[in-house]
GUGUVEX-199803 format. One record per atom (N, C-alpha, C): x, y, z; atom name. Coordinates in Angstrom, 2 decimals. Example, Ala and Ser with C-alpha at 12.3 -4.5 7.8 and 13.67 -1.06 7.14 Angstrom:
! residues 2
<<13.19,-5.69,7.80>,N>
<<12.30,-4.50,7.80>,CA>
<<13.20,-3.30,7.80>,C>
<<12.85,-2.25,7.08>,N>
<<13.67,-1.06,7.14>,CA>
<<12.90,0.03,7.87>,C>
***
This chain:
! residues 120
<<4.78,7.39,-18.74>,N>
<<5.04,6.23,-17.93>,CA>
<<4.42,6.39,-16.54>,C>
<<4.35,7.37,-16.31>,N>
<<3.86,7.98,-14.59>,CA>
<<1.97,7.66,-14.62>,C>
<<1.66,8.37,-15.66>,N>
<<0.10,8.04,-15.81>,CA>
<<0.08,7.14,-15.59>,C>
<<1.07,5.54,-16.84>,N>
<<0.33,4.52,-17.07>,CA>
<<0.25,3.63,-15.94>,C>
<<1.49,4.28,-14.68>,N>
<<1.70,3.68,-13.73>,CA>
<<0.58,3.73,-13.05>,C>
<<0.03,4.56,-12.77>,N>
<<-1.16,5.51,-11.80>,CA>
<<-2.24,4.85,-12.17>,C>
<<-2.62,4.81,-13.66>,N>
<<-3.97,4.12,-14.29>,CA>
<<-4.00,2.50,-13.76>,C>
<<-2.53,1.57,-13.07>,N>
<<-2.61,0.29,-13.31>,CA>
<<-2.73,0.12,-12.10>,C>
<<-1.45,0.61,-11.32>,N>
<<-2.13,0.74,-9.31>,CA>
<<-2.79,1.89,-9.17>,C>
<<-4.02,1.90,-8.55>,N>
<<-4.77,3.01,-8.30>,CA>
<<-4.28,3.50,-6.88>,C>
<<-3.55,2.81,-5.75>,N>
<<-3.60,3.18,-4.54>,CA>
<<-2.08,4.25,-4.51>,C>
<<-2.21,4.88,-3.25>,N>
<<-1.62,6.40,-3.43>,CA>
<<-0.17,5.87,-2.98>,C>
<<0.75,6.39,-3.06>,N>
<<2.13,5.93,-2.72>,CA>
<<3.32,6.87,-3.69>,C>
<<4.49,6.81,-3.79>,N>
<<5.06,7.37,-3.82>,CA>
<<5.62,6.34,-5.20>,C>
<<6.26,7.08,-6.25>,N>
<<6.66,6.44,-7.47>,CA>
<<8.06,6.90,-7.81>,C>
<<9.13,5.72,-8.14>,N>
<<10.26,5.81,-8.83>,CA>
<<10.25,5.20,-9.73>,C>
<<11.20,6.02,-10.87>,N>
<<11.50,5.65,-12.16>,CA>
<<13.14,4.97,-12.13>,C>
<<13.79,4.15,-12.56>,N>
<<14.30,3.60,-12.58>,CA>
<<15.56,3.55,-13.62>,C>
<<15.76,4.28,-14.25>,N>
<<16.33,4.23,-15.85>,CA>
<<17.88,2.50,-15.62>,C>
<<18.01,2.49,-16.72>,N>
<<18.63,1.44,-16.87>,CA>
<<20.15,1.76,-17.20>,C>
<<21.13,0.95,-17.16>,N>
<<22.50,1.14,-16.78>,CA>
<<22.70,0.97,-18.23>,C>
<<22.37,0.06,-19.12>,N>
<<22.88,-0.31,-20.21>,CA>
<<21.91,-0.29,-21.27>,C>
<<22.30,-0.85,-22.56>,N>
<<21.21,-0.80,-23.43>,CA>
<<19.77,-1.56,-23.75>,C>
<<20.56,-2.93,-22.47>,N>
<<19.24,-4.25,-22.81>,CA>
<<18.01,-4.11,-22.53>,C>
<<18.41,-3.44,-20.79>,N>
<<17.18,-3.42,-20.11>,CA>
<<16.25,-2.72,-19.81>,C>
<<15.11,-2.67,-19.18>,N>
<<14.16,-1.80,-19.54>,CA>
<<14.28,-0.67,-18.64>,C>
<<13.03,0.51,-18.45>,N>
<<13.03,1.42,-17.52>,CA>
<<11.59,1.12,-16.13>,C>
<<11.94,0.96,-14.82>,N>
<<11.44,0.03,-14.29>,CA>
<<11.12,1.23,-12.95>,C>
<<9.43,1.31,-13.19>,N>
<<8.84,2.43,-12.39>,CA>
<<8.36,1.50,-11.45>,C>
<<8.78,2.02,-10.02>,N>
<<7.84,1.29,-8.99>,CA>
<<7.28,2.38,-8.47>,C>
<<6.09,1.95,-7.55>,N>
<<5.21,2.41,-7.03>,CA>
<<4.57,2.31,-5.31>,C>
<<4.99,2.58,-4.39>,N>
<<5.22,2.29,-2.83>,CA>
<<3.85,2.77,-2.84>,C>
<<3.28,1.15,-1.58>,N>
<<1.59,1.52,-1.00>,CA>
<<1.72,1.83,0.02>,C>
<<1.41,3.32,0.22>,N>
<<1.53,3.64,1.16>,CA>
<<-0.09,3.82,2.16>,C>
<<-1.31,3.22,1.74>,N>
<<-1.96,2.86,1.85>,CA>
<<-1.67,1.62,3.30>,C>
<<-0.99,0.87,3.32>,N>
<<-1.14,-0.13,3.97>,CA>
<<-0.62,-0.29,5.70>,C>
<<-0.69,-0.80,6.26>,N>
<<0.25,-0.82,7.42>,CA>
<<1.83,-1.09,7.66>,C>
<<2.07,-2.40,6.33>,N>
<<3.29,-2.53,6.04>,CA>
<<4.13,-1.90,5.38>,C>
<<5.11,-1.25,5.86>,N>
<<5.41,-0.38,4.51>,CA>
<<6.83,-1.11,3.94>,C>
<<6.97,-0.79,3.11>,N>
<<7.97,-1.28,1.92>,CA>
<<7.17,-2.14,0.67>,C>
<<5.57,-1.73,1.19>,N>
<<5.11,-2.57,-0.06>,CA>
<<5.06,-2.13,-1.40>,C>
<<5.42,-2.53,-2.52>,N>
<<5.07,-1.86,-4.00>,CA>
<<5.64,-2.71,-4.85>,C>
<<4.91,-2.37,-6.10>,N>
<<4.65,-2.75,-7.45>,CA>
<<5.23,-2.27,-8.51>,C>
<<5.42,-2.95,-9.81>,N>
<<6.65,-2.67,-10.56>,CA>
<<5.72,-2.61,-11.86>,C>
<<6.01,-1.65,-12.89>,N>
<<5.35,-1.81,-14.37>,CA>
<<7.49,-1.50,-14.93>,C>
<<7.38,-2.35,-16.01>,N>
<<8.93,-2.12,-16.93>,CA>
<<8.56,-1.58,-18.33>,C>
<<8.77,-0.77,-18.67>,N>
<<8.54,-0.07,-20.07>,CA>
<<9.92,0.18,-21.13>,C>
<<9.70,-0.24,-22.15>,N>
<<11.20,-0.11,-23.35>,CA>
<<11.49,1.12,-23.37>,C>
<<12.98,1.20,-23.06>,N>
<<13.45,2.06,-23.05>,CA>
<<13.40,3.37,-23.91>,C>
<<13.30,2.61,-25.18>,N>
<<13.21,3.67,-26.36>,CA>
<<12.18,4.08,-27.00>,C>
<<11.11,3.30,-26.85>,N>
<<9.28,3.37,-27.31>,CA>
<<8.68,4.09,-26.19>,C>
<<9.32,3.28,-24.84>,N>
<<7.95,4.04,-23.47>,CA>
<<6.68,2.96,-23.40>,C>
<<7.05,1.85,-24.68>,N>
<<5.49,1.04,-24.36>,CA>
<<5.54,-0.14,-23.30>,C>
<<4.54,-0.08,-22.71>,N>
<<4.21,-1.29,-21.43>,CA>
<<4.86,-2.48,-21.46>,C>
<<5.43,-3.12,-20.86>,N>
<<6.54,-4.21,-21.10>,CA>
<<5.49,-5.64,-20.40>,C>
<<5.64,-5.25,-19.06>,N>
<<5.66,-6.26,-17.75>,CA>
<<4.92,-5.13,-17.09>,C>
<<3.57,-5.93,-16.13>,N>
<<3.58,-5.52,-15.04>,CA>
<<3.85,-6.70,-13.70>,C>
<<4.17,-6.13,-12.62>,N>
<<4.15,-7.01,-11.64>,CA>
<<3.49,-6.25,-10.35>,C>
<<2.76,-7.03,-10.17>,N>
<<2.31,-6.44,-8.61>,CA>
<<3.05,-6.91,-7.58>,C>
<<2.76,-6.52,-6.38>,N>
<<3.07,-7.02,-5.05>,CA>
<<2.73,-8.70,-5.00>,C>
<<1.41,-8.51,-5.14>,N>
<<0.81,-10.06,-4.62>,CA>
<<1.48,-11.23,-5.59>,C>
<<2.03,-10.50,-6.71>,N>
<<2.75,-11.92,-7.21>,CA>
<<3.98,-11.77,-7.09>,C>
<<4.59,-11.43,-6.25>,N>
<<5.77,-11.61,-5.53>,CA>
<<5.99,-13.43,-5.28>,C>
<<7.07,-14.07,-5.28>,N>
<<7.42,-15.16,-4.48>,CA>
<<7.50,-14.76,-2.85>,C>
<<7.15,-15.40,-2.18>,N>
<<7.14,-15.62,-0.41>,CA>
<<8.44,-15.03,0.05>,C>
<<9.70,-15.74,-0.57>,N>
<<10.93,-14.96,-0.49>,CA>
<<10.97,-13.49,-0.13>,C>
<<10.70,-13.32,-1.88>,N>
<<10.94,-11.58,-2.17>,CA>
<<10.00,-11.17,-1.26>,C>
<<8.95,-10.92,-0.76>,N>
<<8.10,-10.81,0.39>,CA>
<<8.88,-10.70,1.30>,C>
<<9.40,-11.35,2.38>,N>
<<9.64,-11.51,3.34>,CA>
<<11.10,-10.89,3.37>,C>
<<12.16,-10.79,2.32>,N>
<<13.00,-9.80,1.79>,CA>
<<12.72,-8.30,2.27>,C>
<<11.61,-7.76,1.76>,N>
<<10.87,-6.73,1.76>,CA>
<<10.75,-6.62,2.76>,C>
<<10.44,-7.29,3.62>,N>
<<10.20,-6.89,5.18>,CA>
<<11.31,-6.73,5.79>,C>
<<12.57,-7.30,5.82>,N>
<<13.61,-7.08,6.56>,CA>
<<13.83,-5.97,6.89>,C>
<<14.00,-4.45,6.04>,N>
<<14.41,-3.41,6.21>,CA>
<<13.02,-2.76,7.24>,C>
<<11.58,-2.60,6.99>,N>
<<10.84,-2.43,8.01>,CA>
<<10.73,-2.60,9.46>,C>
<<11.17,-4.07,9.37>,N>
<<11.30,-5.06,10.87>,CA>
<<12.65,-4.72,11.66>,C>
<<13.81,-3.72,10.47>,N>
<<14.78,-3.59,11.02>,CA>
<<14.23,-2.10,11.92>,C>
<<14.07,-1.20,11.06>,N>
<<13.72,0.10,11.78>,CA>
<<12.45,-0.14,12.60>,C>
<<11.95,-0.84,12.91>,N>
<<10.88,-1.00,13.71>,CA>
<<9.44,-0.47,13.12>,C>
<<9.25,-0.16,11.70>,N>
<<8.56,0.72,11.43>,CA>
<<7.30,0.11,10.71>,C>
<<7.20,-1.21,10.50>,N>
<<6.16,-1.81,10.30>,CA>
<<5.04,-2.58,10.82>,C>
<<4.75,-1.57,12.18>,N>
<<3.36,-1.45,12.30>,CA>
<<2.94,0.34,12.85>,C>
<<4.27,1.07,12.58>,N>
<<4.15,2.43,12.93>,CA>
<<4.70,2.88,14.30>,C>
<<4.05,3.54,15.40>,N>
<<4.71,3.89,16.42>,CA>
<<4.86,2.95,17.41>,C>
<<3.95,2.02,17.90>,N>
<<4.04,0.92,18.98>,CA>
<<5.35,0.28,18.45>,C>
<<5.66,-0.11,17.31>,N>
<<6.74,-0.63,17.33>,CA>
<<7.52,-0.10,16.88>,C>
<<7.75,0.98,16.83>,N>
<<8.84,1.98,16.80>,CA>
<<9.62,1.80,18.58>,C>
<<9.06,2.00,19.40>,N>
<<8.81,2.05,20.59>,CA>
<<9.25,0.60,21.47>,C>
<<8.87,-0.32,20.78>,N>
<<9.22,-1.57,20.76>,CA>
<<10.85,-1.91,20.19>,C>
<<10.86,-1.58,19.15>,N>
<<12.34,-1.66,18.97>,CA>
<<13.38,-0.89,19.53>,C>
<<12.92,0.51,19.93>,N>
<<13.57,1.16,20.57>,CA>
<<14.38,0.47,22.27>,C>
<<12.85,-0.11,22.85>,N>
<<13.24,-0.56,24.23>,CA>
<<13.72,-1.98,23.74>,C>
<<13.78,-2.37,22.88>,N>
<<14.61,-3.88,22.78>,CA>
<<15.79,-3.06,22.27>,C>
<<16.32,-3.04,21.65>,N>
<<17.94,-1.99,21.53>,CA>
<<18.29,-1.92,22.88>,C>
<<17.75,-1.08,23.75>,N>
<<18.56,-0.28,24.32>,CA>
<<18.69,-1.55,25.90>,C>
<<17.85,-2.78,25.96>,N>
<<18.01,-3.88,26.99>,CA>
<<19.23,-4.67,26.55>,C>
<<19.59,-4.97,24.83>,N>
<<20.37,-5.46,23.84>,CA>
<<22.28,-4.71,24.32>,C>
<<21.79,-3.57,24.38>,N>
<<22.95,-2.56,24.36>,CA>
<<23.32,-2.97,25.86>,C>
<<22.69,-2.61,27.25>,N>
<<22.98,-3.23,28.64>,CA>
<<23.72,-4.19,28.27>,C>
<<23.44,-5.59,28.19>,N>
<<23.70,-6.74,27.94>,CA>
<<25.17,-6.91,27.94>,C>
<<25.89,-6.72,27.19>,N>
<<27.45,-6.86,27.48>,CA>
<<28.15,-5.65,29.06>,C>
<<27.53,-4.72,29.48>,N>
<<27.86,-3.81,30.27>,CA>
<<27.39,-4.43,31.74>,C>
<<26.55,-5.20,31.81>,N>
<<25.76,-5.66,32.92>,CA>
<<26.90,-7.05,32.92>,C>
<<27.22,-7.94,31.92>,N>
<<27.78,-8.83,31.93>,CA>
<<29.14,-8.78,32.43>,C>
<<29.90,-7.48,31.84>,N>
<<31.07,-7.23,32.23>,CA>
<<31.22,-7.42,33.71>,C>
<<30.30,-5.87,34.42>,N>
<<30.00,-6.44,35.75>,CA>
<<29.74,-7.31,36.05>,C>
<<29.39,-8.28,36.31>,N>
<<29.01,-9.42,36.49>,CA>
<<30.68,-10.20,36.59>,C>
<<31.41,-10.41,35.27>,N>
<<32.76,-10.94,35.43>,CA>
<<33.38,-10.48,36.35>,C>
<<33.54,-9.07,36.63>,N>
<<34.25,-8.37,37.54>,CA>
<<33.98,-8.78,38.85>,C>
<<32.64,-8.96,39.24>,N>
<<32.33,-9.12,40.43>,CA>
<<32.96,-10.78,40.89>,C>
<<32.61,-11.70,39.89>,N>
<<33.12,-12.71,40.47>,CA>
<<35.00,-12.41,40.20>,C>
<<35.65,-11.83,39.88>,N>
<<36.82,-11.49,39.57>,CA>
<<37.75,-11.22,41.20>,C>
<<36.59,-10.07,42.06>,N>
<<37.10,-9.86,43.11>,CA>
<<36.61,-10.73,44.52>,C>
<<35.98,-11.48,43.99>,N>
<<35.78,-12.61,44.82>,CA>
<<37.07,-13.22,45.85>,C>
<<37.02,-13.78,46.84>,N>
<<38.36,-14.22,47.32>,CA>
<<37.70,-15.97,47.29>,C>
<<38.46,-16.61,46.93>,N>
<<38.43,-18.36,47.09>,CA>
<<38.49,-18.60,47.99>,C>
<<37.13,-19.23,48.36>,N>
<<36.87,-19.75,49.94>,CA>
<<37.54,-21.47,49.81>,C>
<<38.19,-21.48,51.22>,N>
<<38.47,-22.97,51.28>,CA>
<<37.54,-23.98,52.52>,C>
<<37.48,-24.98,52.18>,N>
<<36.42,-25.97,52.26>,CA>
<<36.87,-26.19,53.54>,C>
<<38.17,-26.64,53.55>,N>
<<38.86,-27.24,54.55>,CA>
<<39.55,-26.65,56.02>,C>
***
């Protein structure tokens, strides 16, 4: 299953096998491109459980837009999909994010000890 995976995506990445919980479904090897800038990208071949013969393949590119953009969430979360600049980037947005209620607090406080000026 590992070959046939290898023979169908040629690009280098990292491969899991998948085995199945029950009896229906198949055994479902993916394959991470690690080739690319984006990472979380990869491709799926499903093979019968009990033969080993080729079922389904699916690539990346025929993904729905959805599942795509799915895929990205976990990247975009760690900052890690475009590598270090935005590693770096998410880092300094966190930590302006994190201020934000601490700066605010102050802020209440200050008008807190305010004394009420009268007009009159």
């Amino acid at each position: 299953m590992l070959s046939k995976t290898d023979s169908i995506y040629k690009n280098k990445g990292h491969t899991q096998i998948r085995m199945p919980s029950d009896t229906i479904k198949s055994i479902m090897v993916i394959k991470l491109n690690i080739e690319k800038s984006i990472p979380n990208i990869s491709s799926m071949a499903y093979f019968d459980r009990y033969t080993g013969k080729l079922l389904k393949i699916k690539p990346y590119e025929s993904f729905s837009n959805g599942d795509k953009v799915r895929r990205l969430i976990y990247p975009v979360h760690k900052g890690s999909i475009y590598g270090l600049p935005t590693k770096i980037l998410a880092f300094l947005v966190c930590i302006f994010a994190a201020t934000l209620p601490i700066t605010g607090f102050f802020i209440w406080l200050g008008r807190k000890k305010k004394k009420r000026q009268s007009f009159f």
